[in-house]
C-alpha positions as CSV (number, residue, x, y, z in Angstrom):
1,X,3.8,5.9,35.6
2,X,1.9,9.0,33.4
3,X,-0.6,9.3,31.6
4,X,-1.9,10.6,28.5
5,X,-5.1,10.8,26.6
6,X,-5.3,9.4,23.0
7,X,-7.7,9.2,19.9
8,X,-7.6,7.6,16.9
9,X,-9.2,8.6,13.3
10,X,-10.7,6.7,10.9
11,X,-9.0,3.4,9.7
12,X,-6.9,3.7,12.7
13,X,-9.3,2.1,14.7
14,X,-9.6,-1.1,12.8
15,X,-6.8,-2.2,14.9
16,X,-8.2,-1.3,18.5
17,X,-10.6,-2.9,20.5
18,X,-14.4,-2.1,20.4
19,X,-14.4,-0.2,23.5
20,X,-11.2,2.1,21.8
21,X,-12.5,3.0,18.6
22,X,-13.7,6.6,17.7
23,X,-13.3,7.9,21.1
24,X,-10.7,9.7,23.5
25,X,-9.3,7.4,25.7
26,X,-6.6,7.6,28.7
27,X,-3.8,5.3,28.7
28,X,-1.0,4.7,30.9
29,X,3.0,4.5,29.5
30,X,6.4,4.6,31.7
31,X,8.3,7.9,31.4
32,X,10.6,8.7,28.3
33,X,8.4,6.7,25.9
34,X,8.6,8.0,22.3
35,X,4.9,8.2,21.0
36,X,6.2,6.2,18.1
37,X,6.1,3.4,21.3
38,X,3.2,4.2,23.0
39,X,1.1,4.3,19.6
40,X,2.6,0.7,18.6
41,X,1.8,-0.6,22.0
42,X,-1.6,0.3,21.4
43,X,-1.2,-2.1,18.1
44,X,-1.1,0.6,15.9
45,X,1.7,0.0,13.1
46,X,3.7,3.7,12.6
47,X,3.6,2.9,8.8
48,X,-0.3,3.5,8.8
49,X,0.0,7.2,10.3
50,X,0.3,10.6,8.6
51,X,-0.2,12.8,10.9
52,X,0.1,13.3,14.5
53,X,-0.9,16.2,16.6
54,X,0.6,16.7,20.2
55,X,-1.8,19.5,22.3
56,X,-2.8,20.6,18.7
57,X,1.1,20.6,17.2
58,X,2.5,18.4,15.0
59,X,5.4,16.5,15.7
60,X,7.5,13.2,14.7
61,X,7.7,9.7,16.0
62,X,10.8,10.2,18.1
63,X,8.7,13.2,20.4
64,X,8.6,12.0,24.2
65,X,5.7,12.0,25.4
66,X,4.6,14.1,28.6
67,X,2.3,13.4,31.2
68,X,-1.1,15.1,30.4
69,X,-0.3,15.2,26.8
70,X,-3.7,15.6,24.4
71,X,-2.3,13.0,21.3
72,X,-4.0,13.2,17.8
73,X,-3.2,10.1,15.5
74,X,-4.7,10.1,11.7
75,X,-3.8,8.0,9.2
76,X,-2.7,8.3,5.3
77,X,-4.6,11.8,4.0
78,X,-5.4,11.7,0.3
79,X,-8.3,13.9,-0.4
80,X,-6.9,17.4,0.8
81,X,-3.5,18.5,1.5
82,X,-1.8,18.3,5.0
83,X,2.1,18.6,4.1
84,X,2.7,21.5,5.5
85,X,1.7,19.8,8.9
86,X,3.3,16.7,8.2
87,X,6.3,15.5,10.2
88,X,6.1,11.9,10.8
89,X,7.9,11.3,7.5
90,X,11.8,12.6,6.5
91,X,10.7,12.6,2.7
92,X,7.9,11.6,0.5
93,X,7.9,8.3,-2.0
94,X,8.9,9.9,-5.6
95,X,8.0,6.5,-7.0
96,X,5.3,4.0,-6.5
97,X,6.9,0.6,-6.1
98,X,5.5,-2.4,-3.5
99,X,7.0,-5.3,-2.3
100,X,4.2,-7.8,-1.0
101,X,4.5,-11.0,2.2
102,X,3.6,-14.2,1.4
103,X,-0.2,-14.0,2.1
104,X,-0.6,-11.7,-1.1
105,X,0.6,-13.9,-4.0
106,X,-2.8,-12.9,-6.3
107,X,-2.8,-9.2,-5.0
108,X,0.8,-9.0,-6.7
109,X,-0.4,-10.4,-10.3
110,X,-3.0,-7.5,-9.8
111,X,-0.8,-5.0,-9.1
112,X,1.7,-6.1,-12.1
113,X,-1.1,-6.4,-14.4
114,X,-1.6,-2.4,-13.7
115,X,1.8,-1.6,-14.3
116,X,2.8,-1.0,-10.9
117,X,6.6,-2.4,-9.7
118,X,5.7,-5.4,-7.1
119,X,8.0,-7.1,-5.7
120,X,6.6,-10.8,-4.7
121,X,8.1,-14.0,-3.7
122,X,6.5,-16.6,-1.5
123,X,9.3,-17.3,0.2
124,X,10.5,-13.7,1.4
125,X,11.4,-13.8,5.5
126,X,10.6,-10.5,7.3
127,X,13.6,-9.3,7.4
128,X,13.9,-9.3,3.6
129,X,10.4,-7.7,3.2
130,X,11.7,-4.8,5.6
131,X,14.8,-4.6,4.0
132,X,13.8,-4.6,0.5
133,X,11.0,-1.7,1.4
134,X,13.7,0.0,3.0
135,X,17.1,-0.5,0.4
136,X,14.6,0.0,-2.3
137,X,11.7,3.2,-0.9
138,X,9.2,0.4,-1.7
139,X,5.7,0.2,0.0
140,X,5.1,-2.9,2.2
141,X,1.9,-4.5,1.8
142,X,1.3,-7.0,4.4
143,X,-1.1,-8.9,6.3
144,X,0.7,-9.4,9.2
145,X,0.6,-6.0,11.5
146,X,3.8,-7.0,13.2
147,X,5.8,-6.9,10.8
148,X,4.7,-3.1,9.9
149,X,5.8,-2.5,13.5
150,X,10.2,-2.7,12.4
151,X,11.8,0.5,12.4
152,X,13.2,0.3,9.2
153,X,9.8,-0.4,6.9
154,X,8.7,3.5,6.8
155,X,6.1,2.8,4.3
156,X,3.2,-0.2,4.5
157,X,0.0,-0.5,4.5
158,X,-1.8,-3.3,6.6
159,X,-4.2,-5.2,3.6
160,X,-7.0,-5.6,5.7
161,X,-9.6,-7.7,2.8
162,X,-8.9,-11.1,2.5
163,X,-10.5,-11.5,-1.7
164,X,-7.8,-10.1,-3.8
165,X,-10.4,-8.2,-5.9
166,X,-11.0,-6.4,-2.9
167,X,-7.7,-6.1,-1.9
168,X,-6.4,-4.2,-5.1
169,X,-9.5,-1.7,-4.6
170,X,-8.7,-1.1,-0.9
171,X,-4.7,-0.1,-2.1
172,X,-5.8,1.7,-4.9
173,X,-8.3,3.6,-2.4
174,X,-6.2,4.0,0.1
175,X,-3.5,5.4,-1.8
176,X,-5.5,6.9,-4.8
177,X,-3.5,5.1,-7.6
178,X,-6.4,5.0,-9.7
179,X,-4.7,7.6,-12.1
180,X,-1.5,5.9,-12.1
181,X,-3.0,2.7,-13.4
182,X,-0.8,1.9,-17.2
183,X,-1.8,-1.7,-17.5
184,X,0.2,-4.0,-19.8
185,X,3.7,-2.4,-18.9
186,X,4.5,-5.3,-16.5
187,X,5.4,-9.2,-16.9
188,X,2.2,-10.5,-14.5
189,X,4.8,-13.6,-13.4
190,X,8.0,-12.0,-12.5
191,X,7.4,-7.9,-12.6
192,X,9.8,-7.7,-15.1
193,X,9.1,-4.5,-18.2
194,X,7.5,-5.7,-21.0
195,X,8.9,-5.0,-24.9
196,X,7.5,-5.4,-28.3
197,X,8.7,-8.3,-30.1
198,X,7.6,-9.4,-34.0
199,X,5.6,-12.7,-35.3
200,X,8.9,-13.7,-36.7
201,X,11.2,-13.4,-34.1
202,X,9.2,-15.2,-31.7
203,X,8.0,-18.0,-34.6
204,X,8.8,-20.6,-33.4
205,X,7.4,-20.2,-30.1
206,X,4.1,-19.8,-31.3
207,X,1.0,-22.4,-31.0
208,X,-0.3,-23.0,-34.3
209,X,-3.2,-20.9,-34.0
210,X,-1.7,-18.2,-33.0
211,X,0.7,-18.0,-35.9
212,X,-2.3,-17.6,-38.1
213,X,-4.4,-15.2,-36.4
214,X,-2.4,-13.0,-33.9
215,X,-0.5,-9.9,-35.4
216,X,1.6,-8.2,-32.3
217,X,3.2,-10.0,-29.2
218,X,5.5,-9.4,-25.9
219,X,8.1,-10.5,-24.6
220,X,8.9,-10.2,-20.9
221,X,12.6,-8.5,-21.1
222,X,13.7,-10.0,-17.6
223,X,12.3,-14.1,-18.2
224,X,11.2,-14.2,-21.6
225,X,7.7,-14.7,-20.8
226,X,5.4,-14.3,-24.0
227,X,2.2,-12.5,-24.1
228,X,-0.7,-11.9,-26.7
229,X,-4.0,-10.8,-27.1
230,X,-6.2,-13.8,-26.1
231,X,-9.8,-14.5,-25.3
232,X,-9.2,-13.1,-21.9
233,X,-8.2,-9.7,-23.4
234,X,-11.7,-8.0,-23.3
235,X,-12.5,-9.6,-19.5
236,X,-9.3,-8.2,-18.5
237,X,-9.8,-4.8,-20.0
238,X,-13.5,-4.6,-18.4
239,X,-11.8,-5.1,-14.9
240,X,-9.3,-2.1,-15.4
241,X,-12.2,-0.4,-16.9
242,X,-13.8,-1.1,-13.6
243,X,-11.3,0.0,-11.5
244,X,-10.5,3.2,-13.5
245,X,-14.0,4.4,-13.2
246,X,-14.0,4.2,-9.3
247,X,-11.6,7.0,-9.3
248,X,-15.0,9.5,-10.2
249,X,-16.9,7.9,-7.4
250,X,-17.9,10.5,-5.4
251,X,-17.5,7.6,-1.6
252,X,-13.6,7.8,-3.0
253,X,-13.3,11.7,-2.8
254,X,-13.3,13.2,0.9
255,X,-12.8,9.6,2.8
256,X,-10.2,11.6,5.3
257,X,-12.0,14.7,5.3
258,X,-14.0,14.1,8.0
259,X,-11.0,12.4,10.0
260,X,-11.6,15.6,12.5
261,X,-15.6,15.2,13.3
């Protein structure tokens, strides 16, 4: 048996105990553990980590750890830049695209009404999830930890509110997607891209009210789904408003900053 000593920043420590969290601790492993192991063991998913520092160097997930070993573990940075440090990943996402577990069905509908691709079903299996976020570069958003935990899901975040309004804030936080938001880009009911269609095409589809009064429609391009500018319009544009203007807060800038402290 060896022994290291390990500390975890920031939101890291939501998923240690009490007695773990925000401080240096020693901790026992059997020889020819990766640290990708020993931080899992811990109940750490590998997916929440950007950063790892072995006696002050970075390295990746497959390092073996040594006896006496000093281990750093932060988690996603998004307020300065650490690439050139970063080794725990073979490339970076070029796209932002989810794919969501069960527990998440109204978190998706958010995510869609932004314009983001999210992947949903409620009757995905983990092994789909991880292989769709692998086939596919998508992110994994998840409630269960475990399931962050397979080697082949190299992206996810663990969603840790349980409100969906506070769910889409803590993702657009955590991976400052405020400035991607493009809502209206997105059927909210099966992800699928949204097209403009014309009062006579979709005529007959129309409820008689809406002949008479509404001017420009959408049509879902992958189930057909038709959209139009209801009475929910302006609630719905004061909630992206909402969201858009978190992204000057001054709490959303420098979150990681301090990860070192």
């Amino acid at each position: 048996m060896s022994q290291c000593s390990i500390r975890f920043y920031e939101e890291l420590n939501d998923f240690l105990p009490p007695e773990r969290r925000k401080v240096c601790f020693n901790h026992d492993f059997q020889r020819r553990a990766s640290i990708k192991d020993v931080i899992e063991a811990l109940g750490v998913p590998h997916t929440e980590i950007e950063l790892l520092l072995v006696n002050g160097d970075s390295v990746d997930f497959s390092y073996i750890v040594q006896h006496g070993d000093r281990i750093s573990v932060y988690p996603l940075f998004e307020s300065f830049d650490v690439q050139p440090l970063i080794r725990v990943r073979l490339r970076p996402l070029r796209t932002t695209r989810f794919v969501l577990d069960v527990h998440l069905g109204k978190l998706a509908r958010y995510l869609r009404l932004l314009g983001f691709d999210t992947l949903y079903r409620n009757d995905y299996d983990d092994a789909e999830l991880a292989s769709l976020a692998s086939a596919e570069q998508r992110i994994l958003l998840t409630r269960d930890r475990d399931l962050l935990k397979r080697a082949m899901v190299t992206h996810g975040f663990f969603v840790r509110a349980t409100d969906p309004r506070r769910q889409i804030e803590e993702v657009l936080d955590r991976l400052d997607l405020y400035r991607a938001i493009q809502p209206f880009q997105r059927c909210a009911r099966c992800n699928g891209l949204l097209a403009t269609v014309s009062r006579s095409q979709v005529w007959e589809r129309l409820p008689p009210k809406t002949r008479l009064y509404v001017e420009a429609f959408w049509e879902c391009r992958q189930c057909g789904q038709l959209y139009w500018e209801g009475s929910h319009m302006p609630r719905l544009r004061r909630f992206i408003d909402s969201l858009r203007a978190r992204a000057t807060e001054p709490s959303l800038t420098g979150q990681i900053a301090g990860a070192g402290k």
